[in-house]
Structure formats: structure tokens, C-alpha cells
C-alpha positions as CSV (number, residue, x, y, z in Angstrom):
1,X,0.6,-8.0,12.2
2,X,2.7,-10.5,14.3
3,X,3.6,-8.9,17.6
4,X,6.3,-11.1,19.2
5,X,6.2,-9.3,22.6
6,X,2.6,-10.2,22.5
7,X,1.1,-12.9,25.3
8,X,-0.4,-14.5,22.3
9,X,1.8,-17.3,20.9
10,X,3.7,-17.1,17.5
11,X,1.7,-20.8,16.2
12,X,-1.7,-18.9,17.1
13,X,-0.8,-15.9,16.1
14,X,0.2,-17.3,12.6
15,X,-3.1,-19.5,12.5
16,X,-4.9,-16.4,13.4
17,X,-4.0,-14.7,10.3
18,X,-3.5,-17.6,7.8
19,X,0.4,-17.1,7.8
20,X,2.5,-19.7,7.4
21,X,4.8,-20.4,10.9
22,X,8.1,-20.3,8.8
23,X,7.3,-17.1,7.1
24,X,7.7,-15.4,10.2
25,X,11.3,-16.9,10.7
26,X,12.5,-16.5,7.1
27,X,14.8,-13.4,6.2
28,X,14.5,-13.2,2.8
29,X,17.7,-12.2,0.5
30,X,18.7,-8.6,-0.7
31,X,17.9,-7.6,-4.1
32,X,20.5,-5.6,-6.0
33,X,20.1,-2.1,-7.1
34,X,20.3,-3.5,-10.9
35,X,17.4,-6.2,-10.4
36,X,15.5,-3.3,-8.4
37,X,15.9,-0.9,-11.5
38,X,14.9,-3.6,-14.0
39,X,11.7,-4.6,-11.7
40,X,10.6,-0.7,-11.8
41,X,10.8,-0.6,-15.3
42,X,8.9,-3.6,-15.8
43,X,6.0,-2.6,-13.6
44,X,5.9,0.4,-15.7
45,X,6.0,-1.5,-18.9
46,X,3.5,-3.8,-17.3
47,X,1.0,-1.3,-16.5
48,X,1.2,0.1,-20.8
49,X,1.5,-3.3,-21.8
50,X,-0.5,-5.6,-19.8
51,X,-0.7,-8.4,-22.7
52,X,3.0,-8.4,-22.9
53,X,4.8,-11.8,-21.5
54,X,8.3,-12.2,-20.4
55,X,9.8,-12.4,-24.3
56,X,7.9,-9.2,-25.2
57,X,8.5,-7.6,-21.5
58,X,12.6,-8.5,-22.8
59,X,12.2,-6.5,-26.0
60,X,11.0,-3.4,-24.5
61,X,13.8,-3.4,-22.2
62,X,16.3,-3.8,-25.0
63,X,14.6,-0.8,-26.6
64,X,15.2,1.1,-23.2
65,X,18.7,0.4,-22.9
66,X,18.7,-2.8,-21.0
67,X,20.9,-5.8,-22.1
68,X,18.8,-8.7,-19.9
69,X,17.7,-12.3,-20.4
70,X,14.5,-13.6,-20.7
71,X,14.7,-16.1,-18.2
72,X,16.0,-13.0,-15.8
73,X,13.0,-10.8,-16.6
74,X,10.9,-14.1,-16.1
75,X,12.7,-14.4,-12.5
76,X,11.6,-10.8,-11.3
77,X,8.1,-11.1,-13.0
78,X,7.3,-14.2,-10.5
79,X,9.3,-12.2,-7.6
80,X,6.4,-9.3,-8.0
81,X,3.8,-11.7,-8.9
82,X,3.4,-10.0,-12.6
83,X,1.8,-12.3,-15.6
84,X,0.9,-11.3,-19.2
85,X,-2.9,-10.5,-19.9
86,X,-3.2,-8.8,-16.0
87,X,-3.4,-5.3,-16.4
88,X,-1.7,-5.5,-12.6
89,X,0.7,-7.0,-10.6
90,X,-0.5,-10.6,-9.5
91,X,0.0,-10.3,-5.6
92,X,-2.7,-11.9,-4.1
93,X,-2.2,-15.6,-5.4
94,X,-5.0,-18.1,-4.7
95,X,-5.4,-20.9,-2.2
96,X,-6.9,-23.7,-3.5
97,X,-7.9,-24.8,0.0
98,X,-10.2,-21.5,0.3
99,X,-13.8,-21.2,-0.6
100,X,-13.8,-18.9,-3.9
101,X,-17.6,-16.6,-4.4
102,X,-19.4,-16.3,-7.9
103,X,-18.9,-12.8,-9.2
104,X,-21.9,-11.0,-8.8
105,X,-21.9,-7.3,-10.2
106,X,-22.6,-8.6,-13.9
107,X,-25.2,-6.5,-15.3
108,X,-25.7,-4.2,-11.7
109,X,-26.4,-0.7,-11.9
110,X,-24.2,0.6,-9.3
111,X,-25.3,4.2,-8.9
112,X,-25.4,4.4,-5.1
113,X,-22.8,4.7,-2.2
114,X,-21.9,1.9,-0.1
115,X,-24.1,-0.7,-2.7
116,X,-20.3,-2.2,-3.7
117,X,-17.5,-2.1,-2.3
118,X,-13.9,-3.8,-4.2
119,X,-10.4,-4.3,-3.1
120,X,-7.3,-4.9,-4.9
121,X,-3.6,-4.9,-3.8
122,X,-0.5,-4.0,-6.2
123,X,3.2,-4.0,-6.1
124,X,4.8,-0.4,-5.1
125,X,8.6,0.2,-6.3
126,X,10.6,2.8,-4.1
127,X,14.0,3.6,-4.4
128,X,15.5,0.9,-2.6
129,X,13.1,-1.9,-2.7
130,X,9.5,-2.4,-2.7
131,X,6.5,-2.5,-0.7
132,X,2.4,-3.7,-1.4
133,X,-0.5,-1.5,-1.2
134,X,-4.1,-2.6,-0.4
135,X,-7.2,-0.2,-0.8
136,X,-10.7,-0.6,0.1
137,X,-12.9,1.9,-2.7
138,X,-16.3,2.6,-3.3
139,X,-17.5,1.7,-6.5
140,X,-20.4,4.1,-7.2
141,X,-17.7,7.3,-7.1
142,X,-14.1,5.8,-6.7
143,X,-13.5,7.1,-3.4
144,X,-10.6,5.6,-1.5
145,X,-12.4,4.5,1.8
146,X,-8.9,2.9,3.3
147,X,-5.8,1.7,2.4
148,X,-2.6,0.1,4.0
149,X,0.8,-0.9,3.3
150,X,3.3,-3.9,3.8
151,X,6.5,-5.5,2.8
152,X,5.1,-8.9,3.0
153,X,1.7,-10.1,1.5
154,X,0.4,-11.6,4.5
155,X,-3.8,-11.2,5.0
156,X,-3.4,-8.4,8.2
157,X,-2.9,-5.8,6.6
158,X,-5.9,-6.4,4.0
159,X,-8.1,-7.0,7.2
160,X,-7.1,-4.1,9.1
161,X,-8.2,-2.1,6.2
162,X,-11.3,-3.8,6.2
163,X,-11.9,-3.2,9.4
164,X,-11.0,0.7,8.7
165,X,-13.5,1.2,6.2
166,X,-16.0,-0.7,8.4
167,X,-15.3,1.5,11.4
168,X,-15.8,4.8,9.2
169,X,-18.4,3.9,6.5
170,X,-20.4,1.2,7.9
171,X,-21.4,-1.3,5.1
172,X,-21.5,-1.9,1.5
173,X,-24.0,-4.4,0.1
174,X,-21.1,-6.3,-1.8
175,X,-17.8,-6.5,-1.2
176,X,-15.8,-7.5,-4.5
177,X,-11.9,-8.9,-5.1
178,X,-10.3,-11.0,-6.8
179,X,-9.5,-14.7,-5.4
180,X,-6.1,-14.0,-3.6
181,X,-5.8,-15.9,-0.9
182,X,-5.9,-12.8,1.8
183,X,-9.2,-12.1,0.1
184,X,-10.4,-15.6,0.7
185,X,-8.7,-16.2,3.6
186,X,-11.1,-17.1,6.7
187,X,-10.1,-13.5,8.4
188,X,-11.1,-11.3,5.6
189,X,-14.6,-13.3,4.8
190,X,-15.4,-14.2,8.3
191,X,-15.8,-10.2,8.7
192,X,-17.4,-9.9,5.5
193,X,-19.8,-12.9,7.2
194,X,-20.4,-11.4,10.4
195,X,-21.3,-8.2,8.7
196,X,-23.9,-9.6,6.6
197,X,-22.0,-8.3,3.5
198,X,-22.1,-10.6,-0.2
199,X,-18.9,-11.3,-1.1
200,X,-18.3,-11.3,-5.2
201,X,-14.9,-12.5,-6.7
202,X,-13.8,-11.7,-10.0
203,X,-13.6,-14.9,-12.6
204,X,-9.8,-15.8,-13.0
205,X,-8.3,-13.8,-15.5
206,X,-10.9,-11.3,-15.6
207,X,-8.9,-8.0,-14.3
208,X,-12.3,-6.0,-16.1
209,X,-14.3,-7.1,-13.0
210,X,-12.4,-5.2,-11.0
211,X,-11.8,-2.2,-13.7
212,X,-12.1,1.0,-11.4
213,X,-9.9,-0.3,-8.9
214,X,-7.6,-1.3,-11.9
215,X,-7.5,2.3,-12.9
216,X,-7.1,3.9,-9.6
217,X,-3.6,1.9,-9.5
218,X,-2.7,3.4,-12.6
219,X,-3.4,6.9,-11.5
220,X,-1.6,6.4,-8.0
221,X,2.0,5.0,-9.9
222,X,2.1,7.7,-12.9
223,X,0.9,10.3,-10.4
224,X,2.4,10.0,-7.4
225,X,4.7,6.7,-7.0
226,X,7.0,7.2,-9.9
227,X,7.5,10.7,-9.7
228,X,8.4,10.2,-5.4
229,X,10.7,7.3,-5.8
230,X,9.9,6.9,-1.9
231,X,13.3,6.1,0.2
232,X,11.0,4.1,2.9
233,X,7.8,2.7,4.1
234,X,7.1,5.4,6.4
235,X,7.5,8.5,3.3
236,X,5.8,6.3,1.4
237,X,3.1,6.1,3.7
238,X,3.1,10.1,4.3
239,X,2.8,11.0,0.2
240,X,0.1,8.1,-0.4
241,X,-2.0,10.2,2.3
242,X,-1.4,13.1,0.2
243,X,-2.4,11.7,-2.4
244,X,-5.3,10.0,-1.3
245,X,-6.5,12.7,0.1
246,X,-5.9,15.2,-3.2
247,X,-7.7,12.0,-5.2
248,X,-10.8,11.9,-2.6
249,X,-11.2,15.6,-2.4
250,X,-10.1,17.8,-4.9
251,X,-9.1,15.5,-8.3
252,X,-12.4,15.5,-10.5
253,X,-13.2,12.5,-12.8
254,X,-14.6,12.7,-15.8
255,X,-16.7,9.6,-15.6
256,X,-18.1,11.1,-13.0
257,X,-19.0,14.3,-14.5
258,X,-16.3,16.2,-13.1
259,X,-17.2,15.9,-9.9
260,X,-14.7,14.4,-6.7
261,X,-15.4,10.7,-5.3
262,X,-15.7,12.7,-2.4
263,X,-18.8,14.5,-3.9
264,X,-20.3,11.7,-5.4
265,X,-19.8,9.4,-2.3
266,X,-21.7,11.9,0.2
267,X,-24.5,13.0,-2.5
268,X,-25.7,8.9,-3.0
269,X,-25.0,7.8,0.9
270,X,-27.3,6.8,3.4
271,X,-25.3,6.4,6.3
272,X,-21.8,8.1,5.1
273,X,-19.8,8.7,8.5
């Protein structure tokens, strides 16, 4: 996070964490309550339909009561970084200047704690406005190891909950995304580097090679975001830890047998913390 009270210049600050200098000077402009309505029900139609492009995204509006352009609905798609065949919001754009990893989990049996971990970030709607979540999860038995959020898509708070994860689990021996630039930012794999961990990156356009993390989304918006309609960051960030905690501990999977991540996590790890 830039710290402006900090001895630390803004410049290195912003070179520090890959941010552009004038992002940190732009105020961007309010978005109505109308386009913030419209932009929750198209997350929610994006996440049923994630095949469906502006035109189709359109229809289903019409059919819900929504008299709206395409080339509106288009607008708000690229606002929340959404594009047909994702099963997700696209928030984490690539860089072309960054060094992008071969995928490397085709064909692994990933039975064991700590062998892969993924992260993924998506687009949270709240009453009035919106803010991005990032999660760190074990692969083996979909326990949430971190998690942050933000109202900018800067690559801080992806690190910092890296670095959480790190600082409580140790290691995985893979570490999996997709090629957002926070992802492939120098920060985020320079840890990954230090730590001796592989870094895999899912082929563009293939949201299945990050499917559990995928699905976890899914769960957290029907589950908990939708139903909260947070007013602010800060309840946001007290029901996600509810819910993160209920989804670790007590909420049983059946692909994993009915047991908890939780469970499954501490029965195949090593060196769980």
C-alpha cells in the first residue's frame, strides 16, 4: 500500500510495487446508483452465464426488467474487467513487459498439502460500490490460506497475502495464477523466487486451470456477498472472515468426501503451522 507519511518517496514507493506514479494522484469518477445496480446484476449473470458477451449479457437484462444498451453494458463490462468465455471477472490484466510461466499442473496428482498452491482475484459488488478480493488456497483440500481486499487493483495487496500465507503455512511446491500483471509483476514472483517455489500460469483463456479457485468465487458471492450487500470495505472485510472461516472449518465438500479443507489440509501436511 502507498503510505504518504512514509520517509520512503512516492516515485519509489510506486516503483516498488509496479504502480504507475499517476495512479496514485488520480481520483477516479463516481458511479451512479443505476450503473452500480446494472454492474451487480451482470456479475451475477456473468457468473451463470460465463459464455455470454455484451449482446447476450443485454438480453438477460431486458428479461430482468432493465431497458439498457449494448454499448452501455459493454462500458461496465470493461469497468469490472468482465469478458465472455471467463467464468470470472477479468481483474488482473496482463503486462506484456512481464515474464509469463508455462502452466505446469497438467496431468499432476495433487493429493497432498502444500504441493500447489493458486491465486485468483474477482470483482466484489457492495451496496454502494465495489471492491476486489484476492485469495491464496490450497489446492489438495480448498482451504482458504489468506485473502485481502482493495478498491484498486494494484499488486500490494496480492503480495501481502502472499506473504500471509507464507508466514503461516510455509511453502507450496507450485504456486499457480493466471498471467495478471500483479501475478507477474516482479514483487509477487521475486517472492515466489526467493522462496524456491515453481511458478505455473494458466494458458490465456483457460479459466479450467484454475477451476477450484473458480468455484470458490462462486460459493463466496451466492453465499455470502449477495445475500450481505456490504455498506463498506471494513463490514465487508468482517463477514468475508466469517465466511472464510465457516468455509475452512465447518462447510463440508463433497469432492472431498464430506470432509472440511480444514480436515483435508491438516491430514496431508507436513509442516502445517
Amino acid at each position: 500500500m502507498i503510505d504518504r507519511a512514509h520517509e520512503l518517496p512516492l516515485t519509489k514507493q510506486c516503483k516498488i510495487l509496479n504502480l504507475s506514479r499517476s495512479s496514485i494522484y488520480y481520483n477516479p469518477a463516481q458511479i451512479s446508483e443505476k450503473d452500480l445496480r446494472l454492474m451487480r446484476e451482470i456479475d451475477d449473470i456473468h457468473l451463470k452465464y460465463p459464455f455470454y458477451g455484451s449482446r447476450r449479457i443485454r438480453n438477460e437484462l431486458w428479461d430482468r426488467g432493465y431497458r439498457v444498451g449494448r454499448g452501455h453494458v459493454g462500458t461496465l463490462m470493461k469497468k469490472m474487467g468482465i469478458e465472455a468465455l471467463y467464468p470470472k471477472p477479468r481483474t488482473s490484466k496482463p503486462n506484456p513487459a512481464h515474464k509469463v510461466y508455462p502452466y505446469l499442473l497438467r496431468s499432476l496428482s495433487i493429493t497432498q498439502a502444500n504441493h500447489v498452491w493458486c491465486a485468483d482475484i474477482t470483482y466484489l459488488p457492495m451496496a454502494k460500490g465495489f471492491c476486489y478480493l484476492v485469495a491464496v488456497m490450497d489446492w489438495a483440500g480448498r482451504k482458504v490460506l489468506s485473502w485481502r481486499l482493495s478498491n484498486t487493483l494494484d499488486t500490494s495487496f496480492c503480495l501481502e497475502a502472499l506473504e500471509e500465507a507464507i508466514e503461516n503455512y510455509g511453502t507450496p511446491e507450485i504456486f499457480n495464477t493466471d498471467q495478471g500483471c500483479q501475478f507477474t509483476s516482479e514483487a509477487f514472483t521475486g517472492l515466489l523466487h526467493e522462496k524456491e517455489v515453481k511458478i505455473s500460469m494458466d494458458g490465456k483463456g483457460r479459466w479450467l486451470d484454475n477451476v477450484f479457485i473458480e468455484r470458490l468465487w462462486r460459493s463466496v458471492k451466492y453465499e455470502e456477498v449477495y445475500i450481505k450487500a456490504y455498506g463498506s470495505i471494513p463490514e465487508a472485510r468482517r463477514g468475508l472472515a466469517e465466511y472464510f472461516e465457516l468455509y475452512n472449518e465447518r462447510r463440508r465438500h463433497q469432492g472431498l468426501d464430506d470432509l472440511t479443507p480444514d480436515e483435508v489440509y491438516f491430514a496431508t501436511s507436513d509442516n502445517a503451522a
